[in-house]
C-alpha positions in Angstrom: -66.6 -42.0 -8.8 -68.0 -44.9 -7.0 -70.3 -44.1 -3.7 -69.1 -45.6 -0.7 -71.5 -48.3 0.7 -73.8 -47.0 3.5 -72.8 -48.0 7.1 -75.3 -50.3 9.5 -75.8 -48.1 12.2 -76.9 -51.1 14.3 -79.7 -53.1 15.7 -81.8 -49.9 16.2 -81.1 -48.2 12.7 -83.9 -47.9 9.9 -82.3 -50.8 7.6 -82.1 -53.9 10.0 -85.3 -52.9 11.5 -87.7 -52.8 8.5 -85.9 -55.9 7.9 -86.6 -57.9 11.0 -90.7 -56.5 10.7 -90.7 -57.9 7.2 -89.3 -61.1 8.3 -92.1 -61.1 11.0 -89.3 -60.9 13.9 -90.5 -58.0 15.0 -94.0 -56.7 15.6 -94.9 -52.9 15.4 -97.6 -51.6 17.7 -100.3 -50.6 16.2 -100.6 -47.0 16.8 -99.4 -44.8 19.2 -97.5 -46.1 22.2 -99.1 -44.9 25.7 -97.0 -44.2 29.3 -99.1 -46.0 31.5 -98.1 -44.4 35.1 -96.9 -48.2 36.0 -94.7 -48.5 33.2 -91.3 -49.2 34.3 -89.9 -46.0 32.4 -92.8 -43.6 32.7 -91.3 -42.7 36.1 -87.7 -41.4 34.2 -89.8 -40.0 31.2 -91.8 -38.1 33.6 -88.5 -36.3 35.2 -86.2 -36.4 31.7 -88.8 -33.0 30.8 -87.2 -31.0 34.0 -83.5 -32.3 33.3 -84.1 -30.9 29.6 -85.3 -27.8 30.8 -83.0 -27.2 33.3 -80.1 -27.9 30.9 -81.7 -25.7 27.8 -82.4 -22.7 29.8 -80.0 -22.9 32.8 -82.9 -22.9 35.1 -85.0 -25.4 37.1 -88.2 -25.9 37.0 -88.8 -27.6 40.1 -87.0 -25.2 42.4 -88.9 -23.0 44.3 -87.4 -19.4 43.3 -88.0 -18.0 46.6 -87.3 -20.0 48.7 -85.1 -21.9 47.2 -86.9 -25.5 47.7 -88.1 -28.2 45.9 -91.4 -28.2 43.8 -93.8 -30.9 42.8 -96.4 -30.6 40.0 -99.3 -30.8 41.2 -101.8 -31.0 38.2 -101.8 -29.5 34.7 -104.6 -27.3 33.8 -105.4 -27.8 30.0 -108.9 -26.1 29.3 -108.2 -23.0 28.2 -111.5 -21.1 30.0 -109.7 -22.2 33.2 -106.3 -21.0 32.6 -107.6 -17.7 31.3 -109.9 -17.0 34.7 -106.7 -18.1 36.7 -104.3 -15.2 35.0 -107.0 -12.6 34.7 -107.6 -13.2 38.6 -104.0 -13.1 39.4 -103.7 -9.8 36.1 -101.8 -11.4 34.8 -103.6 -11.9 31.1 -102.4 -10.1 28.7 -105.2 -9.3 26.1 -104.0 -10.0 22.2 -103.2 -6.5 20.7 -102.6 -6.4 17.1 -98.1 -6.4 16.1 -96.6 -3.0 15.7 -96.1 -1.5 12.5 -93.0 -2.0 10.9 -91.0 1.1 10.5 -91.6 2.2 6.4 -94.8 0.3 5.9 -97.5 2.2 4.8 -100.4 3.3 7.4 -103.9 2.2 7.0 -106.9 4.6 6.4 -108.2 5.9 9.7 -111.9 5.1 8.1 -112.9 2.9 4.9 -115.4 4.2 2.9 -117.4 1.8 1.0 -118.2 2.7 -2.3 -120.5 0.4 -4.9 -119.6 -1.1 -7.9 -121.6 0.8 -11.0 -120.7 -0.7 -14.3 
């Protein structure tokens, strides 16, 4: 039985561009490509992360749940000594305790006792 050809899924598929590059008709970037905040579409990638969001877990983000309003970010906190001071001031850190036990497995030793080797 003879495989039927593949389709060209069009000017933005794999095939036809690999082949423009090769033929030098279109350039690749040279590693990754940045959102400057004047970039004509940083504006709608900036707000497509709500929209996601919003439609993924039937909530938004931006809307204030008391009140009802609308939000704005205001900055992203990435170091991780900041973030934890913030939630341990507001309690709301949660200190890592170790998974439950799963029902069957066996128990650890309430103490190890270390014993040489003698040969």
């Amino acid at each position: 039985m003879e495989r039927p050809a593949a389709r060209d899924a069009g000017w933005s598929s794999g095939v036809p561009r690999g082949r423009r590059r090769r033929q030098g008709r279109e350039k690749m970037p040279p590693g990754p490509v940045l959102l400057s905040e004047d970039a004509p579409h940083a504006k709608v990638a900036r707000a497509s992360w709500a929209r996601f969001i919003k439609k993924v877990f039937a909530a938004d983000p931006l809307e204030c749940p008391d009140c009802g309003g609308a939000m704005r970010i205001v900055a992203f906190i990435e170091d991780r000594r900041v973030v934890r001071a913030i939630l341990v001031h507001l309690s709301l850190w949660d200190e890592a305790r170790p998974p439950p036990a799963l029902p069957g497995a066996p128990r650890a030793p309430a103490e190890l006792e270390y014993l040489p080797w003698v040969e």
